[in-house]
Jmol script that loads the backbone (N, CA, C; Angstrom):
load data "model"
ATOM      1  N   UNK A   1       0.841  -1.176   0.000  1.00  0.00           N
ATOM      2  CA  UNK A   1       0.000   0.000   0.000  1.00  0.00           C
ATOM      3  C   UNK A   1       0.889   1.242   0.000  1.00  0.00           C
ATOM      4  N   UNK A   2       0.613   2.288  -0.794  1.00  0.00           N
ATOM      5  CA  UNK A   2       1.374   3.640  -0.573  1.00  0.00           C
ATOM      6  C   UNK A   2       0.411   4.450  -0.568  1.00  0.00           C
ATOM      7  N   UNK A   3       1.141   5.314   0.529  1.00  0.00           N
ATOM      8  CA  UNK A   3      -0.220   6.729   0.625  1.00  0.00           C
ATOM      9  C   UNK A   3      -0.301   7.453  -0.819  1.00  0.00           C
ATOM     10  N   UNK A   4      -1.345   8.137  -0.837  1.00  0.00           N
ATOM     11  CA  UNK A   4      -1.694   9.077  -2.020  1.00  0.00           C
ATOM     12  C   UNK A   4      -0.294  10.364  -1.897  1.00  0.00           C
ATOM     13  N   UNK A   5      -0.105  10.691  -0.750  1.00  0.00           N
ATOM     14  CA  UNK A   5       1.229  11.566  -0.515  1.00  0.00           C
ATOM     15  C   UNK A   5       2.844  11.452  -0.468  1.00  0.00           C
ATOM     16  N   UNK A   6       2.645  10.249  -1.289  1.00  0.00           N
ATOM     17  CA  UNK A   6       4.022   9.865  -1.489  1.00  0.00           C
ATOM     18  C   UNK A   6       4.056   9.449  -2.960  1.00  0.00           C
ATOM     19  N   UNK A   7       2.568   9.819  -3.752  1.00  0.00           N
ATOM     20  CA  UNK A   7       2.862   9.653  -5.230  1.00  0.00           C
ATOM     21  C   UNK A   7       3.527  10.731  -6.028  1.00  0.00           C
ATOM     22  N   UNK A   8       3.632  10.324  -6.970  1.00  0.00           N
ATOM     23  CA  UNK A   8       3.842  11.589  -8.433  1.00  0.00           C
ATOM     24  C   UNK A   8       3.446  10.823  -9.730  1.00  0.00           C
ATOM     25  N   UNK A   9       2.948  11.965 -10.451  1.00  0.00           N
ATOM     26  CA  UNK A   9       2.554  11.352 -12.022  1.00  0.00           C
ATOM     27  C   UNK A   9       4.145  11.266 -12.202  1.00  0.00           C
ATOM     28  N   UNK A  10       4.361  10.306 -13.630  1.00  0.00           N
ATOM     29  CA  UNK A  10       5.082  10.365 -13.989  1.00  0.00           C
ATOM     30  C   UNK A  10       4.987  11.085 -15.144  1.00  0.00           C
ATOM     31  N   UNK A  11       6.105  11.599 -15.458  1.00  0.00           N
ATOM     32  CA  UNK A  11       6.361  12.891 -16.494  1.00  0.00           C
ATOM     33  C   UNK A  11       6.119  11.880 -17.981  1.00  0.00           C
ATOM     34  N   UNK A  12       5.680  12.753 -18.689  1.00  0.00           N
ATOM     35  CA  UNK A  12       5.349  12.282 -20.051  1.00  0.00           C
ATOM     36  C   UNK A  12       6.752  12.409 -20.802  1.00  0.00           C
ATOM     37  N   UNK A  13       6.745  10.720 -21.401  1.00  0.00           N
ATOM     38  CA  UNK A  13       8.143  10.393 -22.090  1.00  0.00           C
ATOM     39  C   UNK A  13       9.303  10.157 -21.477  1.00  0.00           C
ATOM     40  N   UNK A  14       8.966   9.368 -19.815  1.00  0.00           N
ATOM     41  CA  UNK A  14       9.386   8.496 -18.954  1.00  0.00           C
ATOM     42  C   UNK A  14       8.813   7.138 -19.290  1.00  0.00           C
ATOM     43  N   UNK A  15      10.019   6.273 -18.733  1.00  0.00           N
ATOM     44  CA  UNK A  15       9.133   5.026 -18.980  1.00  0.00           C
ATOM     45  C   UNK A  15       9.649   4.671 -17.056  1.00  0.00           C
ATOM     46  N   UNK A  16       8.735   2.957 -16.626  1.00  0.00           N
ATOM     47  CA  UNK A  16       8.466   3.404 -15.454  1.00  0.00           C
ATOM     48  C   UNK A  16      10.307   2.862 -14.945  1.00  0.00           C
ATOM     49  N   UNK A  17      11.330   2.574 -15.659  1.00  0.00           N
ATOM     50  CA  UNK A  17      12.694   2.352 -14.711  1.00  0.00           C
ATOM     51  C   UNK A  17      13.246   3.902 -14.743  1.00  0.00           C
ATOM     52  N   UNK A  18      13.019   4.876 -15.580  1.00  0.00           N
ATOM     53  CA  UNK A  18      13.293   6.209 -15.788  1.00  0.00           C
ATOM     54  C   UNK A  18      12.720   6.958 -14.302  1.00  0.00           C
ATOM     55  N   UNK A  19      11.440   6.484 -14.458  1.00  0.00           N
ATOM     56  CA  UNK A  19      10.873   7.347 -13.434  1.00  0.00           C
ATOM     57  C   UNK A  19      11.135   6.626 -12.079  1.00  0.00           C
ATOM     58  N   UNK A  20      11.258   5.866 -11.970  1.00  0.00           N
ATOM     59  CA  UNK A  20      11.607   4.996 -10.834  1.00  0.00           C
ATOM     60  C   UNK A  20      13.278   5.692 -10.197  1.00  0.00           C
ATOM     61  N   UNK A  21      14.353   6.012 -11.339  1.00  0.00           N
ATOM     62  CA  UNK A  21      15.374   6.663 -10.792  1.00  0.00           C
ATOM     63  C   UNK A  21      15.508   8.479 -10.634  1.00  0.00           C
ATOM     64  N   UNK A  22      14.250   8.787 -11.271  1.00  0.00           N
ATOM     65  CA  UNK A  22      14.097  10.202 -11.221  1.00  0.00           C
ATOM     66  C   UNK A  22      14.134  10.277  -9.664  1.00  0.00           C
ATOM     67  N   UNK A  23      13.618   9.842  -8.540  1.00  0.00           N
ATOM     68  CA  UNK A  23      13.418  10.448  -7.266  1.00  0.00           C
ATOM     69  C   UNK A  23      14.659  10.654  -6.291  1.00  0.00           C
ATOM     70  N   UNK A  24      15.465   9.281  -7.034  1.00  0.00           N
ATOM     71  CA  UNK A  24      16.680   8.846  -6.461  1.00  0.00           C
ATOM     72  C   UNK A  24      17.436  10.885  -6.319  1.00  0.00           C
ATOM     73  N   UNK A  25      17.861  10.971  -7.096  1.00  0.00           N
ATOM     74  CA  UNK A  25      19.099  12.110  -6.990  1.00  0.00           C
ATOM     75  C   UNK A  25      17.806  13.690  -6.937  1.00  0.00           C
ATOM     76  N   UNK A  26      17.082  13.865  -7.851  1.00  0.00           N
ATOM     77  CA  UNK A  26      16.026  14.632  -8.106  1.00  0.00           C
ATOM     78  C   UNK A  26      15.324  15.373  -6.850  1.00  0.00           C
ATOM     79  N   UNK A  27      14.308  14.048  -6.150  1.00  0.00           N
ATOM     80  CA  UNK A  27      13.786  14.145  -5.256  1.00  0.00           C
ATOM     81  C   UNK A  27      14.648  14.443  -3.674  1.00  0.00           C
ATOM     82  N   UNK A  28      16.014  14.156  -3.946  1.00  0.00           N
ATOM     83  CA  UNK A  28      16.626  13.952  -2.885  1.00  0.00           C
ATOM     84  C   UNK A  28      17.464  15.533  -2.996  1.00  0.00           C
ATOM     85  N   UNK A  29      18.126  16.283  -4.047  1.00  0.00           N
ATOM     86  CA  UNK A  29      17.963  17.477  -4.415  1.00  0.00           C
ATOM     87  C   UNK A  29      17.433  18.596  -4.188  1.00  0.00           C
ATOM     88  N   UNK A  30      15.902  18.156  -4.746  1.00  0.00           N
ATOM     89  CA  UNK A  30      14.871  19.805  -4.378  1.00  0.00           C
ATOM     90  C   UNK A  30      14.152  19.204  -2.888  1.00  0.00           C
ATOM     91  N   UNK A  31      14.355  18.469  -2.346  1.00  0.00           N
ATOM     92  CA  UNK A  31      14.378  18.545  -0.677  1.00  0.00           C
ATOM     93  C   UNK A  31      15.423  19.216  -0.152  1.00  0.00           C
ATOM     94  N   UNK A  32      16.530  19.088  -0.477  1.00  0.00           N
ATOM     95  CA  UNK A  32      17.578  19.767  -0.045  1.00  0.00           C
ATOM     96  C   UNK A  32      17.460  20.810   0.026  1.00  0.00           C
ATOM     97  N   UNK A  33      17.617  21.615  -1.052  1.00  0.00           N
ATOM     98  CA  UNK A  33      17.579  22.732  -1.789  1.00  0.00           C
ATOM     99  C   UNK A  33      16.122  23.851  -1.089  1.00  0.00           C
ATOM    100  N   UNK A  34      15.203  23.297  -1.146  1.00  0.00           N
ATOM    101  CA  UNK A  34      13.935  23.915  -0.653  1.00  0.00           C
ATOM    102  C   UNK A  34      13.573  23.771   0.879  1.00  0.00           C
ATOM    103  N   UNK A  35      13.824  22.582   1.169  1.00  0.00           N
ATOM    104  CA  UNK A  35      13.272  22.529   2.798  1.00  0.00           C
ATOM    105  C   UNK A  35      14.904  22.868   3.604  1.00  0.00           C
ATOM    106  N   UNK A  36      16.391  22.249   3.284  1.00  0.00           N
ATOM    107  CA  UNK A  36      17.143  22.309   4.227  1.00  0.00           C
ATOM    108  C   UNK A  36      17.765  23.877   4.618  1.00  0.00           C
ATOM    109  N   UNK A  37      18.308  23.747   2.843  1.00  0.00           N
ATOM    110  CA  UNK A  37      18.879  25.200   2.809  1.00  0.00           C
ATOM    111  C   UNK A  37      18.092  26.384   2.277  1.00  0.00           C
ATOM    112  N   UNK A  38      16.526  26.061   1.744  1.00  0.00           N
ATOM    113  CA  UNK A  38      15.732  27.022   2.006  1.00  0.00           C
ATOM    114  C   UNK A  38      16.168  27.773   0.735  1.00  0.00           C
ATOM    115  N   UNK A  39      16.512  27.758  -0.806  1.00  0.00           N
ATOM    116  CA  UNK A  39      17.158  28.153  -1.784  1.00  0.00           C
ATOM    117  C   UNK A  39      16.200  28.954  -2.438  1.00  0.00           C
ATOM    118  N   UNK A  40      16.698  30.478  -2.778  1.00  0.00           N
ATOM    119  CA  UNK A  40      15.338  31.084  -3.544  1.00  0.00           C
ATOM    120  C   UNK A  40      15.798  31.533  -4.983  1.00  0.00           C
ATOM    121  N   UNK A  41      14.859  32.168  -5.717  1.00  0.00           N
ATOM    122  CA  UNK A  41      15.277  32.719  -6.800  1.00  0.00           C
ATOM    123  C   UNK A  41      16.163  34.027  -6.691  1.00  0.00           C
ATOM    124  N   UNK A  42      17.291  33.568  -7.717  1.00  0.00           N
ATOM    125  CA  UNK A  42      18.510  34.591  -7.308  1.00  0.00           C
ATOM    126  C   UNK A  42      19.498  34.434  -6.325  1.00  0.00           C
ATOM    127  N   UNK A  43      19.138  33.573  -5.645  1.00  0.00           N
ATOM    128  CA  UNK A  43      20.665  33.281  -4.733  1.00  0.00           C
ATOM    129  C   UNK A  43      21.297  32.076  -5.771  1.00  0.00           C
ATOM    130  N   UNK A  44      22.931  32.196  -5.075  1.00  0.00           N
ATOM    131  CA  UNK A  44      23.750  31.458  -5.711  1.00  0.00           C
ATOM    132  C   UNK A  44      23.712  30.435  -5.031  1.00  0.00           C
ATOM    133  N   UNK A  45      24.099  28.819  -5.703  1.00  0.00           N
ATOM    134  CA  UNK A  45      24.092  27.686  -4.787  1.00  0.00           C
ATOM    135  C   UNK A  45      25.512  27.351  -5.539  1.00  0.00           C
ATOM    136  N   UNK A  46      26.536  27.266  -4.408  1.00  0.00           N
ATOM    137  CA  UNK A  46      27.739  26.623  -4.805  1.00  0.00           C
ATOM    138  C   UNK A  46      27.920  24.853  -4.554  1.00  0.00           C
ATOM    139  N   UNK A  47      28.284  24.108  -6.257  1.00  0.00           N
ATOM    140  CA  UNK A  47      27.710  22.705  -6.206  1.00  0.00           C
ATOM    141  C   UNK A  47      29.238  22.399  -5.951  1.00  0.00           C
ATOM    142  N   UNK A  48      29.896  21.467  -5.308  1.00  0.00           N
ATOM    143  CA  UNK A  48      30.682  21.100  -5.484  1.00  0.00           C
ATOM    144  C   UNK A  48      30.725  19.545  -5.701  1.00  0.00           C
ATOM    145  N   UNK A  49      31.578  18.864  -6.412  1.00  0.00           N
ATOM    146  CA  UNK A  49      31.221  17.648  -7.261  1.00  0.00           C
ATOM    147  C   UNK A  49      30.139  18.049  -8.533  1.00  0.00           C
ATOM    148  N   UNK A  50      30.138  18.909  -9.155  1.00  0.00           N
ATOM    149  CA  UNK A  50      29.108  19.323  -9.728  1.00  0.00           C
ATOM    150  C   UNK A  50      28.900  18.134 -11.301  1.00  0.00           C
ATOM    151  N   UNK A  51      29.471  17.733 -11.571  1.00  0.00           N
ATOM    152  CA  UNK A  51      29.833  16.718 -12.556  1.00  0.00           C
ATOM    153  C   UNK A  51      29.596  15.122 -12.340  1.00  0.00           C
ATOM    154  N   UNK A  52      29.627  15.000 -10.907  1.00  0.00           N
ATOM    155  CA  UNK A  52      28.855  13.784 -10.169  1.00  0.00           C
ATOM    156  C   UNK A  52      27.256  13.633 -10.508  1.00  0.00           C
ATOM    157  N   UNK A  53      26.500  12.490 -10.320  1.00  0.00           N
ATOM    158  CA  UNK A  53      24.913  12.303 -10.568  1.00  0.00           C
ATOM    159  C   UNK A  53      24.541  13.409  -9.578  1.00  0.00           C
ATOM    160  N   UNK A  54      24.645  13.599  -8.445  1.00  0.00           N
ATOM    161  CA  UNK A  54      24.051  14.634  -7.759  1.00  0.00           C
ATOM    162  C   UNK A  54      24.066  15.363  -7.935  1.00  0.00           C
ATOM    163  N   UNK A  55      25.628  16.291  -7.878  1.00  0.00           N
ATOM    164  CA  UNK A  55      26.169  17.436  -8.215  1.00  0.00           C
ATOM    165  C   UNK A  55      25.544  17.732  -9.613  1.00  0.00           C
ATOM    166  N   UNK A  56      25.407  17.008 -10.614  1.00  0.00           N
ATOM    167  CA  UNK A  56      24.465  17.945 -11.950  1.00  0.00           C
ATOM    168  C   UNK A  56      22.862  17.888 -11.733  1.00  0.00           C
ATOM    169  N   UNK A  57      22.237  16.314 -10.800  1.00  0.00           N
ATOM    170  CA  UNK A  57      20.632  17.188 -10.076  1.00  0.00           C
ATOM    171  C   UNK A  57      20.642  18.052  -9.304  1.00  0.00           C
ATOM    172  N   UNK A  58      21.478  19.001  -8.554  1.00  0.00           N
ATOM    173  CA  UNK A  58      21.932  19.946  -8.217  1.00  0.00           C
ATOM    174  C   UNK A  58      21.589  21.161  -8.978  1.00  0.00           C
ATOM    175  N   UNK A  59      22.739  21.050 -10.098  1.00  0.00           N
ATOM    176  CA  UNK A  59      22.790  22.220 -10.677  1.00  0.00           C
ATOM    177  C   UNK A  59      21.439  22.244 -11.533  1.00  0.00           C
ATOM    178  N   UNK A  60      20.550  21.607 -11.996  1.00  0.00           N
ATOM    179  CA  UNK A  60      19.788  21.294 -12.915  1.00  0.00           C
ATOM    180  C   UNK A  60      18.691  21.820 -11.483  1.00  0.00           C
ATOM    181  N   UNK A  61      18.358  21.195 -10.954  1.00  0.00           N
ATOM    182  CA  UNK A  61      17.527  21.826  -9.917  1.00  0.00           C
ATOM    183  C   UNK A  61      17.363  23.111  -9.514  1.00  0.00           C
ATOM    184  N   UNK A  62      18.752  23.503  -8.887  1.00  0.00           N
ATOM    185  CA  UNK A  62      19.178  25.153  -8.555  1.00  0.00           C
ATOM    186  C   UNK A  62      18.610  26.202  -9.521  1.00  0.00           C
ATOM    187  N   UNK A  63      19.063  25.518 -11.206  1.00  0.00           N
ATOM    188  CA  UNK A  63      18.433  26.642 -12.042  1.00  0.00           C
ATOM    189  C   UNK A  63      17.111  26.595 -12.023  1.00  0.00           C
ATOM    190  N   UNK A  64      16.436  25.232 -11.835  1.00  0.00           N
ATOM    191  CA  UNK A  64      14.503  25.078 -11.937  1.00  0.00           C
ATOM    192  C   UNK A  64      14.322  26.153 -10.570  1.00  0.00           C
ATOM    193  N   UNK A  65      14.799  26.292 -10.253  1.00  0.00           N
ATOM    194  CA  UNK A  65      14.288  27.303  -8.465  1.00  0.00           C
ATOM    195  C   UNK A  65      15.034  28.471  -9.096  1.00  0.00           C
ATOM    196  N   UNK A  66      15.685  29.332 -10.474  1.00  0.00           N
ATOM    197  CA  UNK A  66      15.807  30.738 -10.096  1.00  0.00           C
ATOM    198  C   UNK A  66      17.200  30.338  -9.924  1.00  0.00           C
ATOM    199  N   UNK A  67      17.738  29.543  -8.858  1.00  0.00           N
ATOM    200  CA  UNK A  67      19.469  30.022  -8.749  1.00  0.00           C
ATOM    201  C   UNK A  67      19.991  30.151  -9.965  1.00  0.00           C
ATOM    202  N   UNK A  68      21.648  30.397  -9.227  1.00  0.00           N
ATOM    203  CA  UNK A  68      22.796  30.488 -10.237  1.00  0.00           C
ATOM    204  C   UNK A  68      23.681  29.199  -9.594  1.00  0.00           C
ATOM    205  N   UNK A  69      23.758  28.162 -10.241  1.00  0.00           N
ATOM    206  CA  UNK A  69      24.627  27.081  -9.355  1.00  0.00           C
ATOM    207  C   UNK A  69      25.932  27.661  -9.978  1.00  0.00           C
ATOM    208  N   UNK A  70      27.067  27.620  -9.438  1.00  0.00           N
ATOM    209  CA  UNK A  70      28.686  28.075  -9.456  1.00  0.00           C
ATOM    210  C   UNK A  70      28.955  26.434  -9.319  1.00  0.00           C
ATOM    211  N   UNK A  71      29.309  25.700 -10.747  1.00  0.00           N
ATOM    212  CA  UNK A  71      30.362  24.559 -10.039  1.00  0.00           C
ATOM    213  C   UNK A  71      31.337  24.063  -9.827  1.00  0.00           C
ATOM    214  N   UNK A  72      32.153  23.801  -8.853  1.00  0.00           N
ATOM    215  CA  UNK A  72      33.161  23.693  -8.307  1.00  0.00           C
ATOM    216  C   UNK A  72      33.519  22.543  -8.479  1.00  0.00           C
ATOM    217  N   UNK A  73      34.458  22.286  -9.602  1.00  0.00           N
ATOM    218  CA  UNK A  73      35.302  20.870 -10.366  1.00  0.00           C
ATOM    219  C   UNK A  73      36.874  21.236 -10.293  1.00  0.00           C
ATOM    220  N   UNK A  74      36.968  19.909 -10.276  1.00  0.00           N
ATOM    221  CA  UNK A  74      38.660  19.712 -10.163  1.00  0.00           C
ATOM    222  C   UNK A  74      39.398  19.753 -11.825  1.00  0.00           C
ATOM    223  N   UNK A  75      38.926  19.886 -12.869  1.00  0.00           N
ATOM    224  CA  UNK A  75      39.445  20.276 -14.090  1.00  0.00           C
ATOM    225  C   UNK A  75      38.828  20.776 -14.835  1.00  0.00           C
ATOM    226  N   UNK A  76      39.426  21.524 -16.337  1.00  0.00           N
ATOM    227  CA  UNK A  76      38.812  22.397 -16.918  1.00  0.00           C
ATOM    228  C   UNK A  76      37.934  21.332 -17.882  1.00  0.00           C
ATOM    229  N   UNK A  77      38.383  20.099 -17.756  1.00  0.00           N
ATOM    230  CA  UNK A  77      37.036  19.135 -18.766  1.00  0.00           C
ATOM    231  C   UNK A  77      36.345  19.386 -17.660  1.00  0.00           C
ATOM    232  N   UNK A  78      36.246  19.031 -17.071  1.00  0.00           N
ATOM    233  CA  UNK A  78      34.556  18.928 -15.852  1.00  0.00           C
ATOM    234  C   UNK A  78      34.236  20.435 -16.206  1.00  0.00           C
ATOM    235  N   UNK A  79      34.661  21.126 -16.047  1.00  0.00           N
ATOM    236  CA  UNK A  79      33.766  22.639 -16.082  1.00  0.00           C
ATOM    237  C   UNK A  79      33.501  22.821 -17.027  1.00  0.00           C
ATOM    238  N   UNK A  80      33.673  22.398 -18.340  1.00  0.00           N
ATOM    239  CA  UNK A  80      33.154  22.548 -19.610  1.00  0.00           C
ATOM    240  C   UNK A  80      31.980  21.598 -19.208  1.00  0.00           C
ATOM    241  N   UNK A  81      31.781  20.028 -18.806  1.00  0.00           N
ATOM    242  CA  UNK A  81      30.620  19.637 -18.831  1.00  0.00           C
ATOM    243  C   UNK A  81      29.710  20.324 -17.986  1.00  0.00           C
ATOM    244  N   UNK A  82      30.557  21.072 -16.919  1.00  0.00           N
ATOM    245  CA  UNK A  82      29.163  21.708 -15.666  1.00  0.00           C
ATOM    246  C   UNK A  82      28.824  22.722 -16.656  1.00  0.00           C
ATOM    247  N   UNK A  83      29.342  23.511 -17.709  1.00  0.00           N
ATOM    248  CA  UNK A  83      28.586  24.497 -17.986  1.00  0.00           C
ATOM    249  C   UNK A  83      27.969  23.971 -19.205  1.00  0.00           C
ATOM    250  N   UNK A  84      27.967  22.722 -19.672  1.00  0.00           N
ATOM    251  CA  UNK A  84      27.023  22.086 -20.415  1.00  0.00           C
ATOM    252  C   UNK A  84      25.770  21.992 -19.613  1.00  0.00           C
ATOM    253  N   UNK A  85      25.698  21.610 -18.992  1.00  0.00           N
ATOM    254  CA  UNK A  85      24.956  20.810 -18.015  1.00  0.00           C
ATOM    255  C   UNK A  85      23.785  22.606 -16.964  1.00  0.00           C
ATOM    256  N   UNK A  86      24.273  23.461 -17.457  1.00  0.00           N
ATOM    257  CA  UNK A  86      24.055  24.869 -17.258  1.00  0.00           C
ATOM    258  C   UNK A  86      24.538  25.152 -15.742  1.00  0.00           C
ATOM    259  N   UNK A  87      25.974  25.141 -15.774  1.00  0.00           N
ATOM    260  CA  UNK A  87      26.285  26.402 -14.413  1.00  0.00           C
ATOM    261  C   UNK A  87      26.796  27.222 -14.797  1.00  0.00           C
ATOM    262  N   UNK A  88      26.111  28.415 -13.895  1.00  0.00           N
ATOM    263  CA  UNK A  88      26.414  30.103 -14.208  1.00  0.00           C
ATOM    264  C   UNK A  88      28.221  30.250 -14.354  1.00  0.00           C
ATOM    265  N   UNK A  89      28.783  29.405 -13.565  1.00  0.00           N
ATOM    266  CA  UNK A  89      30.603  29.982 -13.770  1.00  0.00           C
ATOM    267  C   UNK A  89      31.171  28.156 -12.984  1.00  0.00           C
ATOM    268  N   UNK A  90      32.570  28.717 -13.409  1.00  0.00           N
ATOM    269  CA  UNK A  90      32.864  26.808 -13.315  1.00  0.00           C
ATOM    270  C   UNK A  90      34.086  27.167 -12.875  1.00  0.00           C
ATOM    271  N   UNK A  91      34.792  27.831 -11.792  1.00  0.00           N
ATOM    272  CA  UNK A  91      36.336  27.601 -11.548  1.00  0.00           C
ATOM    273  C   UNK A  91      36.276  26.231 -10.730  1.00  0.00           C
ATOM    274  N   UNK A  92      37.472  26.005 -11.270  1.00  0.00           N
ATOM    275  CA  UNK A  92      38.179  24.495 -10.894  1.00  0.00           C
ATOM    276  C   UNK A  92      39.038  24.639  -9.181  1.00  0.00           C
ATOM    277  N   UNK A  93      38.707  23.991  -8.670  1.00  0.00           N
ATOM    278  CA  UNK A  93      40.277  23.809  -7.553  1.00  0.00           C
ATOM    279  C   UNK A  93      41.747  23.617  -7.958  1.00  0.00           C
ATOM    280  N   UNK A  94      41.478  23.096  -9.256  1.00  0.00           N
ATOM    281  CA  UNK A  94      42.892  23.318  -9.836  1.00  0.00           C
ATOM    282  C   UNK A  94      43.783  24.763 -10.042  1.00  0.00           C
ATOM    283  N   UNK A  95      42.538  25.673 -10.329  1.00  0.00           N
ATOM    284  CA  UNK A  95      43.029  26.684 -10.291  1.00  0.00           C
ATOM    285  C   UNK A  95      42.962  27.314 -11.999  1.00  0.00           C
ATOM    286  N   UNK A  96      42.433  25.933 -12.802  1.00  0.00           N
ATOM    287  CA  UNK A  96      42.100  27.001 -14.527  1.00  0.00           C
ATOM    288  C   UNK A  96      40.954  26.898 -14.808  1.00  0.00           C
ATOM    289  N   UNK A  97      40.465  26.404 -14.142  1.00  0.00           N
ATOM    290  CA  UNK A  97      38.865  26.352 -14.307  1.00  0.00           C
ATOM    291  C   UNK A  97      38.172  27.208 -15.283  1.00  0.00           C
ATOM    292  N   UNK A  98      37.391  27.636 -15.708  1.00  0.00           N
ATOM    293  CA  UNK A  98      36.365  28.384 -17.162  1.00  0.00           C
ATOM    294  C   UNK A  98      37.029  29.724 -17.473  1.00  0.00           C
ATOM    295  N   UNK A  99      37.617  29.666 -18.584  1.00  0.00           N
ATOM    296  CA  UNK A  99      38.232  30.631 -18.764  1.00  0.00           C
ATOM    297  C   UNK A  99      37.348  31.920 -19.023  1.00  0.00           C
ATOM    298  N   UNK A 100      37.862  33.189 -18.031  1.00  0.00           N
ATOM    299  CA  UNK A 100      36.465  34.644 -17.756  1.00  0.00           C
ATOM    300  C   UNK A 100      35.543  34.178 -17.411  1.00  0.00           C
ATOM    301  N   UNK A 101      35.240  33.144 -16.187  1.00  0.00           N
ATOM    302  CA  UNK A 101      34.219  32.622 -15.318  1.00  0.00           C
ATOM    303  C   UNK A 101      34.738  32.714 -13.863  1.00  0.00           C
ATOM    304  N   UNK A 102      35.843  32.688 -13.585  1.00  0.00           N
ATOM    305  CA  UNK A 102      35.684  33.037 -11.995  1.00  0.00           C
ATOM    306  C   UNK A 102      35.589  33.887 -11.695  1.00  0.00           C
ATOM    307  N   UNK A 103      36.024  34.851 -12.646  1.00  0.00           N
ATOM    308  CA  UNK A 103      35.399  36.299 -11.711  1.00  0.00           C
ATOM    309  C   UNK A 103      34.342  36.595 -11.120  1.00  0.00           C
ATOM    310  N   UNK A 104      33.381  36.305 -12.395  1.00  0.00           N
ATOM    311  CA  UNK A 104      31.800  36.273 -11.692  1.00  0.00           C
ATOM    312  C   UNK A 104      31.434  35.628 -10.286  1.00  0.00           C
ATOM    313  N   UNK A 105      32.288  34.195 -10.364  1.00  0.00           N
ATOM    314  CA  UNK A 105      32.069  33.605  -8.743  1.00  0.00           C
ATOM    315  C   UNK A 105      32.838  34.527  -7.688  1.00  0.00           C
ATOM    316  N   UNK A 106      33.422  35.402  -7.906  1.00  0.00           N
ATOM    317  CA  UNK A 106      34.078  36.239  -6.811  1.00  0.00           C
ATOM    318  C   UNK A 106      33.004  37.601  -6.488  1.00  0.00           C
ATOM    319  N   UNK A 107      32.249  38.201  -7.668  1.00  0.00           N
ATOM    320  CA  UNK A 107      31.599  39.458  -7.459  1.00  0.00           C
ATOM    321  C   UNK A 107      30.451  39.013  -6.990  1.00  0.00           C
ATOM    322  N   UNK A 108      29.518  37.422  -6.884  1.00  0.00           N
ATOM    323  CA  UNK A 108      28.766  37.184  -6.412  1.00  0.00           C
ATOM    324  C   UNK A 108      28.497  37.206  -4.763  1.00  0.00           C
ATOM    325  N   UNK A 109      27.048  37.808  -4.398  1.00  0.00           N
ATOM    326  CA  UNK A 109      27.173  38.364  -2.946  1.00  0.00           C
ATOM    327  C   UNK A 109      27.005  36.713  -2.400  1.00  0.00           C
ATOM    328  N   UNK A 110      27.770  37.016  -1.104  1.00  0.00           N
ATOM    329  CA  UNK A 110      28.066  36.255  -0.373  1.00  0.00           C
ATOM    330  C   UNK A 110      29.094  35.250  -0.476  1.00  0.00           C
ATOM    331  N   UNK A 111      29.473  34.876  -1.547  1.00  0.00           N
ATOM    332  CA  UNK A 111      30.654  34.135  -1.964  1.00  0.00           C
ATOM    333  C   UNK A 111      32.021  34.769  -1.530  1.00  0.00           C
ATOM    334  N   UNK A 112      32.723  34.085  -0.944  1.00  0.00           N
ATOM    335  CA  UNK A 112      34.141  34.731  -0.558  1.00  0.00           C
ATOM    336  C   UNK A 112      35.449  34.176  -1.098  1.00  0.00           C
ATOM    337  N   UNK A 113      36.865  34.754  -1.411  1.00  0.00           N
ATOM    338  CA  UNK A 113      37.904  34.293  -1.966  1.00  0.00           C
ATOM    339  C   UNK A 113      38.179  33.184  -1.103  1.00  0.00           C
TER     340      UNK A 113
END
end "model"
wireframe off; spacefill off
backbone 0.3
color backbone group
């Protein structure tokens, strides 16, 4: 038996093993995002692992809510896929991360060097 409050339609042009892993990273995401850290339109969410299954339902989420996800990858291939994948700026910990993209993660409020 499952309650009526623990359903969801499934999205049209899912099939049901698709939708069955949608909740996995997705659902576990915009809980985060909405109930923990309370994320609104226009704040920045800094993803780190952003190139991981989470880290891109993350960033993919962040933008469905209005953010700007910033993701934080260890090379300049990963930050080319995070900004496939749509993040606002992609410096690396390596230190070359998106070339004329970290700045923006520095002038953003609340973000610090």
């Amino acid at each position: 038996m499952a309650w009526d409050d623990r359903l969801l339609q499934l999205p049209d042009g899912l099939d049901w093993a698709e939708g069955a892993a949608l909740t996995v990273n997705y659902l576990t995401t915009y809980l985060a995002l909405t109930k923990a850290a309370k994320v609104r339109s226009g704040q920045t969410v800094l993803v780190s692992g952003a190139t991981g299954s989470l880290g891109h339902a993350v960033m993919q989420t962040a933008r469905a809510l209005g953010a700007r996800p910033i993701a934080l990858v260890s090379s300049a291939h990963k930050a080319r896929r995070a900004a496939g994948a749509g993040a606002w700026a992609g410096p690396s910990w390596s230190g070359r991360g998106h070339p004329g993209r970290p700045k923006y993660a520095r002038k953003t409020s609340g973000a610090s060097r």
